[in-house]
VMD Tcl script that draws the C-alpha trace (Angstrom):
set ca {
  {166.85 85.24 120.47}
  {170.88 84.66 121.21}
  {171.82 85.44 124.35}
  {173.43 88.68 123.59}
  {170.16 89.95 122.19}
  {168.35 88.94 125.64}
  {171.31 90.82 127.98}
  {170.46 94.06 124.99}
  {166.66 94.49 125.12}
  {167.05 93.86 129.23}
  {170.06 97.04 129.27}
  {167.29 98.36 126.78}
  {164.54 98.29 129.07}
  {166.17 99.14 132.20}
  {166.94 102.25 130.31}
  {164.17 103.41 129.73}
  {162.62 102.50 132.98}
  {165.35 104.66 134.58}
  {164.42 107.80 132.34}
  {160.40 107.42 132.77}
  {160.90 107.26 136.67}
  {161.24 110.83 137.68}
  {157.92 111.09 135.61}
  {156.11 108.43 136.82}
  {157.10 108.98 140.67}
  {155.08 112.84 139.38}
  {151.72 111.06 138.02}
  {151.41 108.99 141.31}
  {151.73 111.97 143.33}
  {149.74 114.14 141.16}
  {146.78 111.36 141.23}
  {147.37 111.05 144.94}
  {147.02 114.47 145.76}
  {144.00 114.61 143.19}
  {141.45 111.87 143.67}
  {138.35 111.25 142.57}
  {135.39 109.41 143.71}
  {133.75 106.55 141.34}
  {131.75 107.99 138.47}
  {133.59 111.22 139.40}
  {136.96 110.64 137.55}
  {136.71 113.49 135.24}
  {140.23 114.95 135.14}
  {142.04 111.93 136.44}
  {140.36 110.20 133.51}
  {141.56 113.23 130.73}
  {145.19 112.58 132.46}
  {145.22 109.09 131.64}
  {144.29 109.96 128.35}
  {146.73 111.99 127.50}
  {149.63 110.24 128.42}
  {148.73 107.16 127.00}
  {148.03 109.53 123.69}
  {151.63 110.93 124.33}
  {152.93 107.73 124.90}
  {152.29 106.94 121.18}
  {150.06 103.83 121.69}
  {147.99 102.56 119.02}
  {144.80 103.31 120.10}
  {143.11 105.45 122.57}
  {139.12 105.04 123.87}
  {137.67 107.34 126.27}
  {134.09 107.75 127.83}
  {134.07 103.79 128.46}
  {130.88 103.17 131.04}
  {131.54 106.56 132.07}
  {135.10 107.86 132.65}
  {136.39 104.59 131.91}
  {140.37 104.81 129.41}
  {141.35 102.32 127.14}
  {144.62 102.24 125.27}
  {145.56 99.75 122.88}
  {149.52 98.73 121.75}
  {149.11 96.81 118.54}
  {152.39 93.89 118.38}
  {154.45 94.14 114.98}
  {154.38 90.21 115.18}
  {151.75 87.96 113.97}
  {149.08 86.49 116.33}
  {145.99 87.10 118.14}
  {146.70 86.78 121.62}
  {146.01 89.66 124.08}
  {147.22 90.85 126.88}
  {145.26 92.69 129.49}
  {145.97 95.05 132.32}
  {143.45 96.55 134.36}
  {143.46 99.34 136.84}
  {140.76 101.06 138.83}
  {141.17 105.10 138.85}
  {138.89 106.27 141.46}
  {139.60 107.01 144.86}
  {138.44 108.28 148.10}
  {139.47 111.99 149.14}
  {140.34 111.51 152.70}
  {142.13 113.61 155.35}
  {145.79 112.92 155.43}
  {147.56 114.04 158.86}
  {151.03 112.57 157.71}
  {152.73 116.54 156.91}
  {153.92 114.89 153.47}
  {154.00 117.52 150.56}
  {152.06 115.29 148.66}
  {149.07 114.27 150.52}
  {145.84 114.77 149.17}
  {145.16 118.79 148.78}
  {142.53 120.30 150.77}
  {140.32 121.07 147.60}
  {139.98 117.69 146.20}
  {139.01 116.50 149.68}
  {135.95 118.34 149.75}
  {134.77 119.75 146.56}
  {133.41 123.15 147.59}
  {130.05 123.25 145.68}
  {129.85 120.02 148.31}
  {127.64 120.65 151.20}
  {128.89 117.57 152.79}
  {132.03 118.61 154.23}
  {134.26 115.66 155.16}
  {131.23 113.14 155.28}
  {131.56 113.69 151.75}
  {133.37 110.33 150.58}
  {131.76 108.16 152.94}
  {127.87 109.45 152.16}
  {125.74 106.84 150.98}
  {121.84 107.06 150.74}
  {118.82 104.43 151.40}
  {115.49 104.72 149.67}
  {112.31 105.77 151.86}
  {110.73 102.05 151.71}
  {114.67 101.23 153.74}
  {113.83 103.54 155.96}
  {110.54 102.43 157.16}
  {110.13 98.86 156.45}
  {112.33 95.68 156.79}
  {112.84 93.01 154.15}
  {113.38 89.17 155.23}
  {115.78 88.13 157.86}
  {115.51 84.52 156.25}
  {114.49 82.60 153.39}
  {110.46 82.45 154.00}
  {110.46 79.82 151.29}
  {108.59 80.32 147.98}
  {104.98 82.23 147.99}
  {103.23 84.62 146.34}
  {104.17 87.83 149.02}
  {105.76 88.86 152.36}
  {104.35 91.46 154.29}
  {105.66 93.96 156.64}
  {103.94 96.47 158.39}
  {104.86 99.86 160.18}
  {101.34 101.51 161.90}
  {98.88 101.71 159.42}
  {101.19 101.31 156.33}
  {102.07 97.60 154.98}
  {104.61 96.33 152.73}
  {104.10 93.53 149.97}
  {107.23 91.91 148.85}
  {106.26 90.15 145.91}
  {108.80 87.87 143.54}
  {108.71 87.24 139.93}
  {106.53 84.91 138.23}
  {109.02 82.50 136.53}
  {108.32 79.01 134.14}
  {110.23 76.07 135.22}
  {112.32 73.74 132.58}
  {108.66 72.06 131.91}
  {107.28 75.19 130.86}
  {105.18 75.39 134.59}
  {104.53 78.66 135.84}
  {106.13 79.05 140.02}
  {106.76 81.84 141.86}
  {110.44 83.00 142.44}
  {112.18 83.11 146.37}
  {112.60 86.14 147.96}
  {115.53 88.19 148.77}
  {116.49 88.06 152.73}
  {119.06 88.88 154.53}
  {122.15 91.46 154.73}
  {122.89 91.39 151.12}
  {120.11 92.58 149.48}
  {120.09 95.63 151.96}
  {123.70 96.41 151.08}
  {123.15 95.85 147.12}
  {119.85 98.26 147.78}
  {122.46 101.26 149.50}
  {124.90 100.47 146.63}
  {121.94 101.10 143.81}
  {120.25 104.39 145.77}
  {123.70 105.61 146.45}
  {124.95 104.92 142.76}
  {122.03 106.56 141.28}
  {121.91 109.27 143.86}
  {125.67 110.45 142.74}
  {125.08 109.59 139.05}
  {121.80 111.00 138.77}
  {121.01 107.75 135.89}
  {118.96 104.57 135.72}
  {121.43 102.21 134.31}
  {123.98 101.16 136.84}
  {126.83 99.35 135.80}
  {127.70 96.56 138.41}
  {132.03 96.93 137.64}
  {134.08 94.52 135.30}
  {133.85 91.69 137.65}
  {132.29 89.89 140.30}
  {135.07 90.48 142.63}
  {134.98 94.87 142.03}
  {130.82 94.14 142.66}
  {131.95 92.49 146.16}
  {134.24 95.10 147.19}
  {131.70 97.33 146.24}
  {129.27 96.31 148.44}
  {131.94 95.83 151.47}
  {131.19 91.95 151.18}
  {134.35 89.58 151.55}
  {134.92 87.05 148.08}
  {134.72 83.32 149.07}
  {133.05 80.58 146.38}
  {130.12 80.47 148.61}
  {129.68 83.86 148.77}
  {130.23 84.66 145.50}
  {127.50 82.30 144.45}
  {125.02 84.06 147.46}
  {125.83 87.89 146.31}
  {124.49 86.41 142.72}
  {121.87 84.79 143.97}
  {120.26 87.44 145.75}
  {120.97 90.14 143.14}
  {118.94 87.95 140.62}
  {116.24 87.43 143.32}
  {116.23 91.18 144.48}
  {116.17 92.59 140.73}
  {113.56 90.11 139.82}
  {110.91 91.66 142.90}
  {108.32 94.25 143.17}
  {107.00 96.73 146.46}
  {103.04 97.21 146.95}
  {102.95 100.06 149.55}
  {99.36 100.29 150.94}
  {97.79 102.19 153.75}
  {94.82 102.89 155.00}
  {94.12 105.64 157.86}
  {90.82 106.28 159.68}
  {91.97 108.61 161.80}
  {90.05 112.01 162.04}
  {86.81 109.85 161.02}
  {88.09 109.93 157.19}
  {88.89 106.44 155.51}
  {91.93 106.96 153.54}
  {93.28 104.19 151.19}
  {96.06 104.64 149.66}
  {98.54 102.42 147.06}
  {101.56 102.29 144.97}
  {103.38 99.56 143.09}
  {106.64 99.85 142.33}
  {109.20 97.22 140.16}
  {112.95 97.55 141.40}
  {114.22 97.21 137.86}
  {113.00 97.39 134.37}
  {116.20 95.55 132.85}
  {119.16 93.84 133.90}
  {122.41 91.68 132.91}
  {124.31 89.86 135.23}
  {127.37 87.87 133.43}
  {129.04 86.92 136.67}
  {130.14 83.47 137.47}
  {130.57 82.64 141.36}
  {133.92 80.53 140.02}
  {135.87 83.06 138.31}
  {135.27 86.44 139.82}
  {138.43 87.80 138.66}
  {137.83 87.15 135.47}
  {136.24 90.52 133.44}
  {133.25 89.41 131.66}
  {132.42 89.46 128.29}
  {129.49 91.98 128.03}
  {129.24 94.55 131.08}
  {126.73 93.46 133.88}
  {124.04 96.17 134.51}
  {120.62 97.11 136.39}
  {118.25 99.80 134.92}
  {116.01 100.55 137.52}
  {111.84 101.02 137.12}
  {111.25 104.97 136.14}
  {108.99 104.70 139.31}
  {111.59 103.39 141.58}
  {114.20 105.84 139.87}
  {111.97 108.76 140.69}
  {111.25 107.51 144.06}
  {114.95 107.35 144.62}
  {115.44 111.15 143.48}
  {112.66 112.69 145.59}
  {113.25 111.05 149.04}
  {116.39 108.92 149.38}
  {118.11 109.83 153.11}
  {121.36 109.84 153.72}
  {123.21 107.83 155.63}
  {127.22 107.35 156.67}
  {129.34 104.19 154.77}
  {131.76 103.99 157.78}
  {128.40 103.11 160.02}
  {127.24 100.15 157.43}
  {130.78 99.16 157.64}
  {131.54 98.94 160.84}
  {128.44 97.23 161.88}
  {129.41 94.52 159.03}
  {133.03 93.72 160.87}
  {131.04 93.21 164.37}
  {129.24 90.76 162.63}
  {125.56 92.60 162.32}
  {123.69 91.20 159.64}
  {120.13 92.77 158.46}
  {118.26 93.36 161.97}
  {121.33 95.82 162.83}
  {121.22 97.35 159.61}
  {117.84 97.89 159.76}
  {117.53 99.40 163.15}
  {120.64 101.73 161.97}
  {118.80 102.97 159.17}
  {115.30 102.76 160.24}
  {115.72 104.39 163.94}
  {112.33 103.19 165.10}
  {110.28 105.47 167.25}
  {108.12 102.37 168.46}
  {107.88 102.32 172.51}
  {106.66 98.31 172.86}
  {108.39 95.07 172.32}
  {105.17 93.79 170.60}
  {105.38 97.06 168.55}
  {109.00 96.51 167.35}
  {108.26 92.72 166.76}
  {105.66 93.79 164.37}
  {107.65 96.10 162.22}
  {110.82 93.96 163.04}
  {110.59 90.46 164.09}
  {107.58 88.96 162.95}
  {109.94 86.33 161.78}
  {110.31 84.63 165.50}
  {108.21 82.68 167.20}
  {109.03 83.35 170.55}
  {109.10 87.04 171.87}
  {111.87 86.45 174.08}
  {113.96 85.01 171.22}
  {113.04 88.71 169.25}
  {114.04 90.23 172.67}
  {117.51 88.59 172.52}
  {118.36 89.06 168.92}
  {117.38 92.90 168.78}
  {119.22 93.73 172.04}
  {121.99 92.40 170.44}
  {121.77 94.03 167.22}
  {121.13 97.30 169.58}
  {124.37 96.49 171.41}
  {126.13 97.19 167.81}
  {123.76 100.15 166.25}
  {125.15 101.95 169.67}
  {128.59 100.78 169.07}
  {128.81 102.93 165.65}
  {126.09 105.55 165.78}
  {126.67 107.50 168.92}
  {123.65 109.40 168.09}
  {121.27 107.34 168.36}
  {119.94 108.19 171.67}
  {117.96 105.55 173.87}
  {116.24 106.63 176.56}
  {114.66 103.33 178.08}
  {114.84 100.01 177.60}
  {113.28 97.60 179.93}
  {111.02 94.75 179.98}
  {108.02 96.76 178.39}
  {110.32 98.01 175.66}
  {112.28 100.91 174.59}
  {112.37 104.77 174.11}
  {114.02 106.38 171.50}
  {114.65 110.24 172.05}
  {115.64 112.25 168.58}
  {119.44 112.27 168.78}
  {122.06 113.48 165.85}
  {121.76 111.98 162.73}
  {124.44 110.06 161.22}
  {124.80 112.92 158.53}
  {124.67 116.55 159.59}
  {121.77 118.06 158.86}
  {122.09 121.11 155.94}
  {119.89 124.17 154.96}
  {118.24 123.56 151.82}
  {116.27 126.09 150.09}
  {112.57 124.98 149.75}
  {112.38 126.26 146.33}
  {115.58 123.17 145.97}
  {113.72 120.54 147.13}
  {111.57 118.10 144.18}
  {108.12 117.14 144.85}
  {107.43 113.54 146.54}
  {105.92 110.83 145.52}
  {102.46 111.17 147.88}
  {102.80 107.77 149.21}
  {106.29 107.81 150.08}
  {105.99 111.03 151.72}
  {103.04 109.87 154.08}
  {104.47 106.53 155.24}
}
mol new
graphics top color blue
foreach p $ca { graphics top sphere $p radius 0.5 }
foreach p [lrange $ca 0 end-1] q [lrange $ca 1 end] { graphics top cylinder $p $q radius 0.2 }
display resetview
């Protein structure tokens, strides 16, 4: 290409850039004043469409993983290398105070058959085994189970049953820590607003992170895949037993976290889209567990508690909202982890100190040497009318504990 061909096809383009902007200044506002939340992308997602349709390209895929738009510009030049540009097309429907004509309209902010209001875009959910019992604050190392217990209900925690390179049966490790409680919100929630079983986990390792509000680094990358693997590869045993009212009740459930998964991430390259899509089908028993008595709970609460620094003791107190009066009591359902009570003591005042910080609601009445006293206070999402007739029957278990 001469010179004079180079300063033509630059003219050329500049050209053209000059008549598409009017038009393209329109379809940002348009999408700005119109956004959708992920898995919601409905007409942003028929927009796209058609203007890459109108824009004459080659070819044009819809429905990908959902709402997902591909369009595809075939070169008139020989070759097989590709060229790849990516964009996500969701977005949160917030309230805009700036007076600009184009802020987001009042209608797309809260959809009206939304009962929600303006918690709308920051509702997430947690499953009713979040909300009553804690998973590990550490590694415990590998065994067959953890337990927790809340009154007369217990948790099992049990890992996979895995063969070494020698063909050796062992037991896998267990998930612990503030990572597998955010990836469990991010599943409940994603199932919760997609009503399926199959979740696609994004294009890349580094759209998973942001997902989950945890910052990239190598180190973390490699943790956020480690404990996915670990927390898709465990099981729940719920048991209780009640002799209260001189009836012995026993009572059990199993229940598998997922029935299938994929993970092509690598830790090194989370940028990079992978090959095949990464996905989690849950069990049909957690699934249905999930749609009967997941509780809500605000994003902006999770969030903040993860910039102060509170990792799974102050995410569990924010969800869980004990009603237990004695330290011993909340060291059994909490901190059965430490061997020192006064140790427990410090680390759950702390994580206290934050829960308080985010969730004025939560509404402590006492706390003193002998313990604390927790008063019912608002709830991080309003409470709504439901009629009963609306409501699906529980799984017995989950309901009792």
């Amino acid at each position: 290409m001469t010179q004079t061909d180079l300063t033509s096809l630059i003219a050329t383009l500049d050209q053209k850039a000059s008549d598409a902007h009017d038009s393209l200044i329109a379809l940002r506002h348009h999408l700005h004043q119109n956004p959708e939340l992920s898995n919601r992308e409905v007409n942003t997602s028929a927009l796209i469409a058609q203007r890459l349709q109108a824009a004459g390209l080659d070819e044009v895929w819809t429905g990908i993983t959902g709402h997902g738009v591909v369009g595809v510009l075939h070169g008139k030049l020989p070759g097989t290398q590709v060229v790849a540009l990516r964009a996500d097309i969701d977005a949160l429907p917030v309230k805009e105070r700036s007076g600009s004509d184009v802020s987001t309209h009042p209608a797309a902010r809260v959809p009206v058959s939304d009962p929600f209001d303006e918690f709308h875009a920051h509702l997430a959910f947690v499953s009713r085994i979040q909300a009553q019992f804690s998973l590990p604050y550490r590694d415990p190392g590998p065994m067959s189970g953890w337990t927790r217990t809340n009154g007369s209900a217990m948790l099992t925690l049990r890992p996979a049953r895995l063969l070494d390179k020698e063909g050796k049966p062992y037991d896998a490790y267990h998930p612990y820590g503030v990572i597998p409680r955010l990836l469990l919100t991010w599943l409940v929630t994603q199932v919760k607003q997609t009503g399926e079983r199959s979740i696609s986990l994004g294009p890349s390792l580094r759209a998973f992170m942001r997902d989950l509000g945890i910052h990239h680094s190598v180190k973390g990358n490699a943790a956020v895949i480690e404990q996915t693997k670990r927390l898709i590869q465990s099981s729940f045993v719920l048991t209780m037993d009640d002799t209260s009212g001189g009836v012995s009740t026993h009572a059990m459930q199993g229940l598998m976290i997922a029935s299938r998964a994929q993970l092509w991430f690598t830790a090194k390259m989370e940028f990079q889209p992978a090959l095949l899509e990464s996905e989690i089908e849950l069990s049909q028993e957690f699934y249905d567990s999930i749609m009967e008595t997941a509780i809500p709970v605000d994003m902006r609460h999770l969030a903040a508690l993860r910039r102060q620094g509170g990792g799974g003791l102050s995410v569990d107190m924010y969800v869980q909202k004990t009603t237990h009066i004695t330290w011993e009591q909340l060291a059994e359902q909490f901190g059965n982890e430490y061997t020192r009570a006064r140790d427990f003591r410090k680390h759950f005042s702390r994580a206290l100190d934050d829960v308080l910080s985010v969730h004025k609601g939560f509404n402590v009445s006492e706390w003193d040497e002998h313990g604390i006293a927790i008063k019912p206070g608002r709830t991080p999402i309003p409470k709504i009318p439901i009629p009963m007739s609306a409501l699906p029957r529980a799984a017995p278990i989950l309901r009792r504990i």
